[in-house]
Every structure is written in structure tokens, then in C-alpha cells.
N, CA, C and O atoms as a Tripos MOL2 file, in Angstrom:
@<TRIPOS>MOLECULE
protein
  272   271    68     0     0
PROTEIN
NO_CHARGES

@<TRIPOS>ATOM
      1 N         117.1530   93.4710  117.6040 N.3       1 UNK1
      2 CA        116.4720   94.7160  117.8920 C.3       1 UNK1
      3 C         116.5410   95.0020  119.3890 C.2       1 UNK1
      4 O         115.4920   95.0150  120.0330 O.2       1 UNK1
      5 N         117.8440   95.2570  120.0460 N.am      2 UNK2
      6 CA        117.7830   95.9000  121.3400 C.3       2 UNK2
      7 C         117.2730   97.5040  121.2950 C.2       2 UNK2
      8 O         117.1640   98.1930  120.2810 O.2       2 UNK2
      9 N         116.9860   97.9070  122.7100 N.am      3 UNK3
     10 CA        116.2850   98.9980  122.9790 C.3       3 UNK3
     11 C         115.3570   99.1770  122.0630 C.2       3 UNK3
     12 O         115.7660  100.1570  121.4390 O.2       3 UNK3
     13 N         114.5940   98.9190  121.7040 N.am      4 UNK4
     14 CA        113.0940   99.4050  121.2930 C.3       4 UNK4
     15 C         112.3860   99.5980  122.0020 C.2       4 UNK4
     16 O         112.3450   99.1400  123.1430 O.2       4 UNK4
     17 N         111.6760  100.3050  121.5130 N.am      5 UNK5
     18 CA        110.3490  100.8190  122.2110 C.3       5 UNK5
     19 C         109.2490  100.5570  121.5210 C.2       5 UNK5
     20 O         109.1680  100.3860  120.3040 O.2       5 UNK5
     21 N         108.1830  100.5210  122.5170 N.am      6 UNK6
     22 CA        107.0450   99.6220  121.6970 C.3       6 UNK6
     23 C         105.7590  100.4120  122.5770 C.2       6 UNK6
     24 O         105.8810  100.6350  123.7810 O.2       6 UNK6
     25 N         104.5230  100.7980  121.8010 N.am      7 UNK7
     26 CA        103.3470  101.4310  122.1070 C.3       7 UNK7
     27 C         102.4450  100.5600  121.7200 C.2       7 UNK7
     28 O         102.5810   99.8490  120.7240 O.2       7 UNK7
     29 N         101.1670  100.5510  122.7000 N.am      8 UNK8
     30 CA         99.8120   99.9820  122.4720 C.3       8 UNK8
     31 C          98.8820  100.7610  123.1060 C.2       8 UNK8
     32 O          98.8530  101.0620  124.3000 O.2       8 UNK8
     33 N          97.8920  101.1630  121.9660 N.am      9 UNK9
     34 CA         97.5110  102.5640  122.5570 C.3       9 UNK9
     35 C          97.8890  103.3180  122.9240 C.2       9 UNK9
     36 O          97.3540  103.7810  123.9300 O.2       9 UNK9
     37 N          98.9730  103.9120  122.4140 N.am     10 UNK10
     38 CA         99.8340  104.7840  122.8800 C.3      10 UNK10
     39 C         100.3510  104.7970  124.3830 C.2      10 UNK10
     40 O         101.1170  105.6520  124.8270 O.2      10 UNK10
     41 N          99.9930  104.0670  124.8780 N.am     11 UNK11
     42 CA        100.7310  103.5120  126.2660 C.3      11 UNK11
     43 C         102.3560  102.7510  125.9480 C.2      11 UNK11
     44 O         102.5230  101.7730  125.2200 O.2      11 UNK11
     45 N         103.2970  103.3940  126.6020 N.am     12 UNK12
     46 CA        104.8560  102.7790  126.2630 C.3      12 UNK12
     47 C         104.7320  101.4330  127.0660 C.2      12 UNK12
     48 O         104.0740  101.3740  128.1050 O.2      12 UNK12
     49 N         105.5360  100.1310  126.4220 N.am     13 UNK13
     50 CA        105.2880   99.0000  126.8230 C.3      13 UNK13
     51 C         106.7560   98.7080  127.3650 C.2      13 UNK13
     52 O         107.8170   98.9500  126.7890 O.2      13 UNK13
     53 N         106.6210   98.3130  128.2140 N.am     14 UNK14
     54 CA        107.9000   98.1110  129.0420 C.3      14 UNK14
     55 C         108.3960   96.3860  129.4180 C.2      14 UNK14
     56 O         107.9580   95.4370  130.0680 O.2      14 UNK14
     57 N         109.2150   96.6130  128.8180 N.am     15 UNK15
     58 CA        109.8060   94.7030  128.6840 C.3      15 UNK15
     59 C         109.1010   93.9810  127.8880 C.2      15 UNK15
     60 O         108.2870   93.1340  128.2570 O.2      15 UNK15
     61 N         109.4350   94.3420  126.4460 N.am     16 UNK16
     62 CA        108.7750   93.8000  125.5720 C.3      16 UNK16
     63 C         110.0450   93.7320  124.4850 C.2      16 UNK16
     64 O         110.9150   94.6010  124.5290 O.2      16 UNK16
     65 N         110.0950   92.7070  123.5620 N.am     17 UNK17
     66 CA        110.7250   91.9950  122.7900 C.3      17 UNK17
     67 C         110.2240   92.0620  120.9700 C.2      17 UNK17
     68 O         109.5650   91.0300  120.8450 O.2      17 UNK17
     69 N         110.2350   92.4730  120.1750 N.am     18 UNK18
     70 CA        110.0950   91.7780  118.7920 C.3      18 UNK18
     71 C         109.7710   90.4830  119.0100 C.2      18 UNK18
     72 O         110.2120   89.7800  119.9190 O.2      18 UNK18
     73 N         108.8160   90.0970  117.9720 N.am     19 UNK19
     74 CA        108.4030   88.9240  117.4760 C.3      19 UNK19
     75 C         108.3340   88.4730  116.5540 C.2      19 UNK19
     76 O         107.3320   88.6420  115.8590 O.2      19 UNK19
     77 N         109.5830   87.5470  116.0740 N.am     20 UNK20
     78 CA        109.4570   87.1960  114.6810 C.3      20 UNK20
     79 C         108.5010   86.2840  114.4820 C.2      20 UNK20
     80 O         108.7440   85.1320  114.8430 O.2      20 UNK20
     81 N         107.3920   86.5500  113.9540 N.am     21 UNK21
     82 CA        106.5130   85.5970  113.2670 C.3      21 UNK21
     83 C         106.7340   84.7450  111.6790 C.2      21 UNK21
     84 O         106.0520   84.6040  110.6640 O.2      21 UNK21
     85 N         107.7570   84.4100  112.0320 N.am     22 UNK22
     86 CA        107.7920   83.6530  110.6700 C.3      22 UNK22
     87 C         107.1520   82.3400  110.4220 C.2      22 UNK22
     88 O         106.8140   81.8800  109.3310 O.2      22 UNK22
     89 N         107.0300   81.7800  111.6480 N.am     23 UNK23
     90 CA        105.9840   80.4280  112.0520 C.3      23 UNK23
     91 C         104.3380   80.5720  111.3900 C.2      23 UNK23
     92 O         103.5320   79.6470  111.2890 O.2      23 UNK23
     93 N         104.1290   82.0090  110.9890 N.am     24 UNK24
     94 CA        102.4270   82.1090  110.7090 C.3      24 UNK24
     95 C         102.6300   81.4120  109.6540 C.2      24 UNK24
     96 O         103.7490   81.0260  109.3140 O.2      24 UNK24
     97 N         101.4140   81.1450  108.9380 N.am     25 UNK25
     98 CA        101.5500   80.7840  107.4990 C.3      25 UNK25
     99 C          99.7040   80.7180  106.9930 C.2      25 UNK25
    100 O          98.8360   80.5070  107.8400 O.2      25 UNK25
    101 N          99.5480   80.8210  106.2880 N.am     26 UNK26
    102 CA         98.1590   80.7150  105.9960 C.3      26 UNK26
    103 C          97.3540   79.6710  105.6040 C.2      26 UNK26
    104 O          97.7620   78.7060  104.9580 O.2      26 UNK26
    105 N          95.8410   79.8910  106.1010 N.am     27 UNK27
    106 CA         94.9810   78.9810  106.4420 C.3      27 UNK27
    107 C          94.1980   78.5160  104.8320 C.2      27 UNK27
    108 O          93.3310   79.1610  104.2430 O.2      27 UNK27
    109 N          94.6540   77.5770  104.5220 N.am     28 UNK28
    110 CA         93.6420   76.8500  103.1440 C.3      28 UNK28
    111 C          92.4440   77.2560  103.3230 C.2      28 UNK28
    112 O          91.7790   77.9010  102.5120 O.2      28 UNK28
    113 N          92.0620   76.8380  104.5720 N.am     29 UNK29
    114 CA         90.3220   76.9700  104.8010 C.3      29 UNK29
    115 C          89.8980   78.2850  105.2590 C.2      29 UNK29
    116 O          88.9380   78.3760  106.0240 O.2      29 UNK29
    117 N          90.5620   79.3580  104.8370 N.am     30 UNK30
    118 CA         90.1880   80.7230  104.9820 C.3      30 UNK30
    119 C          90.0670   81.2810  103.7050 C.2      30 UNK30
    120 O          91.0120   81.2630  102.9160 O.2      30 UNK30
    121 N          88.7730   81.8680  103.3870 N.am     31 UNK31
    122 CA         88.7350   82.7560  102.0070 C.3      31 UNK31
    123 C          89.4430   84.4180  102.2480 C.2      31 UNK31
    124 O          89.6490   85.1890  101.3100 O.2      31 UNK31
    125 N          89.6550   84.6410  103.2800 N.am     32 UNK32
    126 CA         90.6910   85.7810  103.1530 C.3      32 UNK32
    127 C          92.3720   85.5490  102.6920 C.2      32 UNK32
    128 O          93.0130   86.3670  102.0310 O.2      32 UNK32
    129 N          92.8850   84.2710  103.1970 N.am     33 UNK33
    130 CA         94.1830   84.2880  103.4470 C.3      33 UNK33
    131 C          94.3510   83.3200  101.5900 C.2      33 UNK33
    132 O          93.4850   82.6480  101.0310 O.2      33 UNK33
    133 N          95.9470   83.6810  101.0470 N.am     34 UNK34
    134 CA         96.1680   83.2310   99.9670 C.3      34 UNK34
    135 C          97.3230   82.0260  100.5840 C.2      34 UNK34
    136 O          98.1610   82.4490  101.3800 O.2      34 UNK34
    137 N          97.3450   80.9080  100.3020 N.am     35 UNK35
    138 CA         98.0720   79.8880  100.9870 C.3      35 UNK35
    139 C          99.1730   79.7150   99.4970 C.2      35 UNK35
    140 O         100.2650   79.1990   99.7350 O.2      35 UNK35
    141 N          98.9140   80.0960   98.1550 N.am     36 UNK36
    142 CA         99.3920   79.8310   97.1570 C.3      36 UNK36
    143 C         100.3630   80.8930   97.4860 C.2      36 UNK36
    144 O         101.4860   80.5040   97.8060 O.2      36 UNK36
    145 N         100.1570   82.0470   97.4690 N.am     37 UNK37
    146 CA        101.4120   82.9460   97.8470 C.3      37 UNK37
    147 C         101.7910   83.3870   99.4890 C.2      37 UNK37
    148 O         102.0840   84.5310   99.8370 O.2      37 UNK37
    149 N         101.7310   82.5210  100.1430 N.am     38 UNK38
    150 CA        101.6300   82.6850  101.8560 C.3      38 UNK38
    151 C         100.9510   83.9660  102.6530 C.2      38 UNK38
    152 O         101.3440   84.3030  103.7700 O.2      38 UNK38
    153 N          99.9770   84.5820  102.0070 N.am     39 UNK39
    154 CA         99.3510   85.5160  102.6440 C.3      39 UNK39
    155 C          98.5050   84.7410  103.4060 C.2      39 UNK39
    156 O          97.9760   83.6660  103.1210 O.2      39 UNK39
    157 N          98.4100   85.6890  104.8310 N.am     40 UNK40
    158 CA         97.9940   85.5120  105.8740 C.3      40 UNK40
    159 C          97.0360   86.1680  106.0860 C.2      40 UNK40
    160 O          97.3770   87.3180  106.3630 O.2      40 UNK40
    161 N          95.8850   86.0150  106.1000 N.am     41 UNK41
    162 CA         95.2070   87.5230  106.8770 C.3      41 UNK41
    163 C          95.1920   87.4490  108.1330 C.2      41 UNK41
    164 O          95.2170   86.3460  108.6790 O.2      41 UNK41
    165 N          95.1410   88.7750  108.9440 N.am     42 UNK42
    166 CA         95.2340   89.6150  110.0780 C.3      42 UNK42
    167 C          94.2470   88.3830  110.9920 C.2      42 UNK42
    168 O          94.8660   87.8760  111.9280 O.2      42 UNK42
    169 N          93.2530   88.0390  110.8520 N.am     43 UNK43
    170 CA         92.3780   87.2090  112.0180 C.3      43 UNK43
    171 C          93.1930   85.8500  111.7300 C.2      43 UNK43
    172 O          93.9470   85.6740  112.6870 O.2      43 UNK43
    173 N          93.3280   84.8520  110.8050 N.am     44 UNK44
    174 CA         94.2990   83.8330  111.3370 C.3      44 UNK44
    175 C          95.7540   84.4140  111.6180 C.2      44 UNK44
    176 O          96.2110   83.7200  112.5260 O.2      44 UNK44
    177 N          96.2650   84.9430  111.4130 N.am     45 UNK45
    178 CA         98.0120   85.7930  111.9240 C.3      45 UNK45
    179 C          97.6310   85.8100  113.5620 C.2      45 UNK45
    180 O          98.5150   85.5140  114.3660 O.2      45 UNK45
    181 N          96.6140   86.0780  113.9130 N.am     46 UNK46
    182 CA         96.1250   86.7340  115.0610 C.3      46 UNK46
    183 C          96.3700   85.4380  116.1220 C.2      46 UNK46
    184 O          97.2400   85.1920  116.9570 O.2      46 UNK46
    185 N          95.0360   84.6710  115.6130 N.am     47 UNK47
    186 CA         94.9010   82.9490  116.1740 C.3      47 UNK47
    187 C          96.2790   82.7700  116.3990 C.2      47 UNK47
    188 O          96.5840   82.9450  117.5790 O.2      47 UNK47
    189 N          97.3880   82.4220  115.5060 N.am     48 UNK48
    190 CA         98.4040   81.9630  115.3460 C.3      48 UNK48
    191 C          99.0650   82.5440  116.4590 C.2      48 UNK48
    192 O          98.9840   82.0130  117.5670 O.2      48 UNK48
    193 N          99.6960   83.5620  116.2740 N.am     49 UNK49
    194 CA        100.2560   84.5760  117.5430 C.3      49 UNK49
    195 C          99.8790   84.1560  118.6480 C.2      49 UNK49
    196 O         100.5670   83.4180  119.3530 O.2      49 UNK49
    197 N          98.6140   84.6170  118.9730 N.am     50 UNK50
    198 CA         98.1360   83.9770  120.2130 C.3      50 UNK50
    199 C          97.9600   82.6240  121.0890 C.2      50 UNK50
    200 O          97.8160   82.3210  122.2730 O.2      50 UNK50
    201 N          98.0520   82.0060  119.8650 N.am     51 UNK51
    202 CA         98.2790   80.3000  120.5980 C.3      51 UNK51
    203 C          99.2210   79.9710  120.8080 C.2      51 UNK51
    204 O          99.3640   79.1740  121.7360 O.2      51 UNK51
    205 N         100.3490   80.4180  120.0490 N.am     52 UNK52
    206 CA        102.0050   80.2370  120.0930 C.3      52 UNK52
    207 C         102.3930   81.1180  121.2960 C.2      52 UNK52
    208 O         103.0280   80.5160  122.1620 O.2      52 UNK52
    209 N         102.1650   82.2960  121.5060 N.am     53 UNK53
    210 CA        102.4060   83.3360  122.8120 C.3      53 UNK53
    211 C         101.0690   83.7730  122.9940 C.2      53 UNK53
    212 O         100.5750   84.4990  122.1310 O.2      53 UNK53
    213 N         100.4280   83.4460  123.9620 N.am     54 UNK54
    214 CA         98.9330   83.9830  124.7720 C.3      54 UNK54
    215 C          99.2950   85.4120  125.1660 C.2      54 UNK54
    216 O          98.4380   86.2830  125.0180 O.2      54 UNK54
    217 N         100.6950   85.7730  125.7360 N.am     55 UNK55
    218 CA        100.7790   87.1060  126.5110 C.3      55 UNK55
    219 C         101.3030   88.0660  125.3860 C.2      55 UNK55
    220 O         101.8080   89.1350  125.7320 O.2      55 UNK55
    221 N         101.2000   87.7050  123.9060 N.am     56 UNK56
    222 CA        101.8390   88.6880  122.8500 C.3      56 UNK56
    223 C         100.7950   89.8540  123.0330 C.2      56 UNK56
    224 O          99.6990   89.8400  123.5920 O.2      56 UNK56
    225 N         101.4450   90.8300  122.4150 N.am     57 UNK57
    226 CA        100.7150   92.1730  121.8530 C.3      57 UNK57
    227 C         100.8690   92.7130  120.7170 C.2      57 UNK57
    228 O         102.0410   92.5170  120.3970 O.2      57 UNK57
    229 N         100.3820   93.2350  119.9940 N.am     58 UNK58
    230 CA        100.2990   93.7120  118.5680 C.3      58 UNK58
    231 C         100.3830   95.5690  118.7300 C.2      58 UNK58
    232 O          99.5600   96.2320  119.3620 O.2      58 UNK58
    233 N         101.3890   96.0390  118.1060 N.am     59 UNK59
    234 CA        101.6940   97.6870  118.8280 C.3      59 UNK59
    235 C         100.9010   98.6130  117.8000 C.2      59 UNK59
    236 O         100.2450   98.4210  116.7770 O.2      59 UNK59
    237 N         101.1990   99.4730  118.4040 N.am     60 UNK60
    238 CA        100.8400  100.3930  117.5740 C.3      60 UNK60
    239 C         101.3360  100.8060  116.2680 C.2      60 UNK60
    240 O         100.8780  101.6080  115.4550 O.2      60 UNK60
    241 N         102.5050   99.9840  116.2530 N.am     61 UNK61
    242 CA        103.6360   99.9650  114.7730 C.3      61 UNK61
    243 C         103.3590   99.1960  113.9440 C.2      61 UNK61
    244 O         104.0450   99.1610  112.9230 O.2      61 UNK61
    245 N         102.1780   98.2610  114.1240 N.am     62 UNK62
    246 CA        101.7000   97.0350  113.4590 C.3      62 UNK62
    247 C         103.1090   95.6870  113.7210 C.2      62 UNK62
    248 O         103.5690   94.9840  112.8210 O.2      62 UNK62
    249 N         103.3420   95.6700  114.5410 N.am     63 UNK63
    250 CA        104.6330   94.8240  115.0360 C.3      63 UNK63
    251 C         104.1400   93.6410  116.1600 C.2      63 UNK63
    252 O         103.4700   94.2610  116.9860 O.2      63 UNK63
    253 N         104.1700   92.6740  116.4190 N.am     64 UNK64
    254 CA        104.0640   91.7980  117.5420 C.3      64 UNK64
    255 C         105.0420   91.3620  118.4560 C.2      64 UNK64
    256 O         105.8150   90.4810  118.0780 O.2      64 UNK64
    257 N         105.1650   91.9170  119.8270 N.am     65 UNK65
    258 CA        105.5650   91.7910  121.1550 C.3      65 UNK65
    259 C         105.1890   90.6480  121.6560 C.2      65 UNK65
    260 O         104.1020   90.0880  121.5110 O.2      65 UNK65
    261 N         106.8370   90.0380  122.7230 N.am     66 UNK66
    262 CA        106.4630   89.5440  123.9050 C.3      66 UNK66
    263 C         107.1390   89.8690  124.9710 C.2      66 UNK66
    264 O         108.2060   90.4810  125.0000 O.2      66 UNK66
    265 N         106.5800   89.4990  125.7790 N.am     67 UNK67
    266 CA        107.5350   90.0580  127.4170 C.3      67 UNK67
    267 C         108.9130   89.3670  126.9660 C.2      67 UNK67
    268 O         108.9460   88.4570  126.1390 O.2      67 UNK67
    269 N         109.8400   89.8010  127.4840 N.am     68 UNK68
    270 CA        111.1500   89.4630  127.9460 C.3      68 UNK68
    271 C         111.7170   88.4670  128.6110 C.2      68 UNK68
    272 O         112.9230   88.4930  128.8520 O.2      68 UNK68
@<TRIPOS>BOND
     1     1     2 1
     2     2     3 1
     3     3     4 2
     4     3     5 am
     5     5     6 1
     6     6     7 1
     7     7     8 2
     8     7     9 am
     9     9    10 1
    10    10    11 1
    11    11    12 2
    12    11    13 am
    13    13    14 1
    14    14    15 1
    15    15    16 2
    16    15    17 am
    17    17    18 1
    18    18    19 1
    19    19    20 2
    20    19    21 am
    21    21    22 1
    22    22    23 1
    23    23    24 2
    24    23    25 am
    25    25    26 1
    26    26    27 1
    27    27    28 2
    28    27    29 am
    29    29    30 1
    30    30    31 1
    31    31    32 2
    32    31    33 am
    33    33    34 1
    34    34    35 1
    35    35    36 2
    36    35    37 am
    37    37    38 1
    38    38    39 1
    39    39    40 2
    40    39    41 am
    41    41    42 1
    42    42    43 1
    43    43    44 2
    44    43    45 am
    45    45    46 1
    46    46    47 1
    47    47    48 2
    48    47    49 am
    49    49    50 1
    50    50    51 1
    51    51    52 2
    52    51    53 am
    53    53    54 1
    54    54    55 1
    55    55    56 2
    56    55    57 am
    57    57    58 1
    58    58    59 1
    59    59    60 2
    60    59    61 am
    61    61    62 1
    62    62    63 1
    63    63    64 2
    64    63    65 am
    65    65    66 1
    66    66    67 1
    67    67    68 2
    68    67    69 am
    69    69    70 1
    70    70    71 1
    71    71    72 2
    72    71    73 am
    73    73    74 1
    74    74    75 1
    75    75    76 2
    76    75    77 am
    77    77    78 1
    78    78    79 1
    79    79    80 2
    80    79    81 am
    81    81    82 1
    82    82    83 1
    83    83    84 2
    84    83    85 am
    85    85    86 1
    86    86    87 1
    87    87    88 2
    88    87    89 am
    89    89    90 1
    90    90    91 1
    91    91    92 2
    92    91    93 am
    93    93    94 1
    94    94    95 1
    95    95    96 2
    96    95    97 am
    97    97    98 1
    98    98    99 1
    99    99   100 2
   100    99   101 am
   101   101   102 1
   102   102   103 1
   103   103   104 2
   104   103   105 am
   105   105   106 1
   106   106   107 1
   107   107   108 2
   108   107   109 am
   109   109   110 1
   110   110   111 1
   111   111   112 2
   112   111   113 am
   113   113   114 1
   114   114   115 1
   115   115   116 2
   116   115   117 am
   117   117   118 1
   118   118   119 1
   119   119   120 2
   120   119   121 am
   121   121   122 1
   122   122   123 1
   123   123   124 2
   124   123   125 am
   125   125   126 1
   126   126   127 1
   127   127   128 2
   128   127   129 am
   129   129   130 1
   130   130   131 1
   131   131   132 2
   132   131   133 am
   133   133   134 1
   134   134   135 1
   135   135   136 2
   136   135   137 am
   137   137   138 1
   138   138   139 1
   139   139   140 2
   140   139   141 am
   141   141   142 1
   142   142   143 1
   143   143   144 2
   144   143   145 am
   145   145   146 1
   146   146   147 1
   147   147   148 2
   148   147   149 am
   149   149   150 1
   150   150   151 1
   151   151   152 2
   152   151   153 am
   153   153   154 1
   154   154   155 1
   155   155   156 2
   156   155   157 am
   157   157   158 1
   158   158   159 1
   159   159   160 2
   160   159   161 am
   161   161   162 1
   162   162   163 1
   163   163   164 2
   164   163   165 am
   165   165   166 1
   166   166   167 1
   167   167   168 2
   168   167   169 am
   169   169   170 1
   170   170   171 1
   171   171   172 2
   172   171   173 am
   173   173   174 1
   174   174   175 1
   175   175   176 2
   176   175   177 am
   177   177   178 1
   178   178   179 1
   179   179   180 2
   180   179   181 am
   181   181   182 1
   182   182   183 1
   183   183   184 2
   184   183   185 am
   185   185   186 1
   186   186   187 1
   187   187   188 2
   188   187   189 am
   189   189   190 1
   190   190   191 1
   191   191   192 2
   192   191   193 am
   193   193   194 1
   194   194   195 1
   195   195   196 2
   196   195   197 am
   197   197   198 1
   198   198   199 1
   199   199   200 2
   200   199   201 am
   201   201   202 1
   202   202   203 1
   203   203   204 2
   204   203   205 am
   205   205   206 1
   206   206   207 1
   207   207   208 2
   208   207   209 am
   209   209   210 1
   210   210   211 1
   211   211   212 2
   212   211   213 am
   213   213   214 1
   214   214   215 1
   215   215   216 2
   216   215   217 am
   217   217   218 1
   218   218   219 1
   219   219   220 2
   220   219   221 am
   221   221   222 1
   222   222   223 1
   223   223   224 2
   224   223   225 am
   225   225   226 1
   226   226   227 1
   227   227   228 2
   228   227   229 am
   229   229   230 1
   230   230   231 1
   231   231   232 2
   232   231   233 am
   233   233   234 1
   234   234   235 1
   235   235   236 2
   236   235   237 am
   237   237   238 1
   238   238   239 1
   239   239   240 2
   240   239   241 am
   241   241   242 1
   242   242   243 1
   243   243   244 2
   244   243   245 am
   245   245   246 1
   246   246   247 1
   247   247   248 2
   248   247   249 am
   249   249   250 1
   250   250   251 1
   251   251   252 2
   252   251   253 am
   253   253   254 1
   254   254   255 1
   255   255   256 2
   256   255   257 am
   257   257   258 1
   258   258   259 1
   259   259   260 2
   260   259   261 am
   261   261   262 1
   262   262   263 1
   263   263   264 2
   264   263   265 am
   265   265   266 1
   266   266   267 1
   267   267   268 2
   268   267   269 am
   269   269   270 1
   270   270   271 1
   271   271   272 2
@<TRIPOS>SUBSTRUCTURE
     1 UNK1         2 RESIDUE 1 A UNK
     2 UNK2         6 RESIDUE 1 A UNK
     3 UNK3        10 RESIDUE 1 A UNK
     4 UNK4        14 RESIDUE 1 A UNK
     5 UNK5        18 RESIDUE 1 A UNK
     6 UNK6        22 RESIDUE 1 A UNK
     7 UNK7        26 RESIDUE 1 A UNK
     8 UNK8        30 RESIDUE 1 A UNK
     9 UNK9        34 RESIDUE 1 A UNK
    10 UNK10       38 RESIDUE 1 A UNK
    11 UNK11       42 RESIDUE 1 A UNK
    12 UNK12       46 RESIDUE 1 A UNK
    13 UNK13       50 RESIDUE 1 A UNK
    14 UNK14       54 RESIDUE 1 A UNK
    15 UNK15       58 RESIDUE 1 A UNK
    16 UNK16       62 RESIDUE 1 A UNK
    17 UNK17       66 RESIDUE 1 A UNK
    18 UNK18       70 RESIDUE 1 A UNK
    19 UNK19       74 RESIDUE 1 A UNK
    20 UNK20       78 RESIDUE 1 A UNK
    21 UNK21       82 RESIDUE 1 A UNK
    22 UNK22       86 RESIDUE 1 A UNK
    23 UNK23       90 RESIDUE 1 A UNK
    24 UNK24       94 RESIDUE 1 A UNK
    25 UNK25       98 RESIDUE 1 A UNK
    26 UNK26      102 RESIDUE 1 A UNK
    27 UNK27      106 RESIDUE 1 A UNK
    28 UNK28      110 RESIDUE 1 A UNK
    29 UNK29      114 RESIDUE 1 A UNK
    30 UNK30      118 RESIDUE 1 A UNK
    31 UNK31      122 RESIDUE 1 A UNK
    32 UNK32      126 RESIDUE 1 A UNK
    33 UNK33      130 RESIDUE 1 A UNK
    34 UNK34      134 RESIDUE 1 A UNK
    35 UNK35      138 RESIDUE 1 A UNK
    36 UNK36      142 RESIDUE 1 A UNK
    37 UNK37      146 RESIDUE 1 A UNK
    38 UNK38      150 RESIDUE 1 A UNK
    39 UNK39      154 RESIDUE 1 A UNK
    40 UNK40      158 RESIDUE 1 A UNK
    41 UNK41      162 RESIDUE 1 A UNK
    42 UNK42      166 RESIDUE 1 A UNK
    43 UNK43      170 RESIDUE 1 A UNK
    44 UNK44      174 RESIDUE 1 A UNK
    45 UNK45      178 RESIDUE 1 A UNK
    46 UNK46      182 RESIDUE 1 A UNK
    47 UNK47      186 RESIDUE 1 A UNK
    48 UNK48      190 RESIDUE 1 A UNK
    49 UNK49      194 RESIDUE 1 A UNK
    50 UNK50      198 RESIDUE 1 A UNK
    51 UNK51      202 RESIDUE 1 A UNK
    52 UNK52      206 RESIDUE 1 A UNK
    53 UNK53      210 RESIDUE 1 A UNK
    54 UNK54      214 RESIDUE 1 A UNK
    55 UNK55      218 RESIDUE 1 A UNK
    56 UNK56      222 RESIDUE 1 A UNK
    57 UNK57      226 RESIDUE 1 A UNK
    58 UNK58      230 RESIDUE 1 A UNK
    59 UNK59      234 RESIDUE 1 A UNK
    60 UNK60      238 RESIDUE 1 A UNK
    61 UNK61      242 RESIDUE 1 A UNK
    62 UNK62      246 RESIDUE 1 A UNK
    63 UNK63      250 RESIDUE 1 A UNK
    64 UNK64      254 RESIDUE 1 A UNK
    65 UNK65      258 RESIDUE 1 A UNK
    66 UNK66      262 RESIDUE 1 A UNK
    67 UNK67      266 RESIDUE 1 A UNK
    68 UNK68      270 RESIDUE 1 A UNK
């Protein structure tokens, strides 16, 4: 995914990258997330993201960024 463009809050984000999150996976000990069919919910996806990349962002496309 070269040249993209990426918004957060509608602010254009400049030097920012796709993030494949395929590393998430879901939490047993969460009653939101389904670990039997790898659903994730949005607050552990979140944790995850963030501990793996602290400086990620989540866009306005529902997509996760990192700097370049």
C-alpha cells in the first residue's frame, strides 16, 4: 500500500504506513472477544496494537498506522 493517505480526525497524517495486524488474536479471558473463532474485540485489538507499536494510530478508515 504505497501512497496512502491516512486521516485522524480528519487531520491528514503524514508519514504513516498500514498496519498489518495479523499478530492480534483474542483474549480467552475477555467476555467480549470469541477466541473459538479469533474475534477480537476493539479494547483488547487496542492493548495489542499499542504494546506492539506505542506510536500507532487508528484512522478514520478504521485502519491502524505507523510512522515510517
Amino acid at each position: 500500500m504505497t501512497n496512502e493517505t491516512f486521516y485522524d480526525d480528519d487531520k491528514k497524517l503524514v508519514g504513516y504506513k498500514y498496519l498489518d495486524t495479523d499478530f492480534v488474536k483474542a483474549n480467552k479471558d475477555c467476555s467480549n472477544c470469541d477466541h473459538h473463532n479469533n474475534y477480537c474485540c476493539f479494547d483488547c485489538e487496542r492493548g495489542q496494537v499499542k504494546d506492539e507499536y506505542p506510536t500507532s494510530k487508528y484512522t478514520d478508515d478504521c485502519e491502524w498506522v505507523i510512522p515510517k
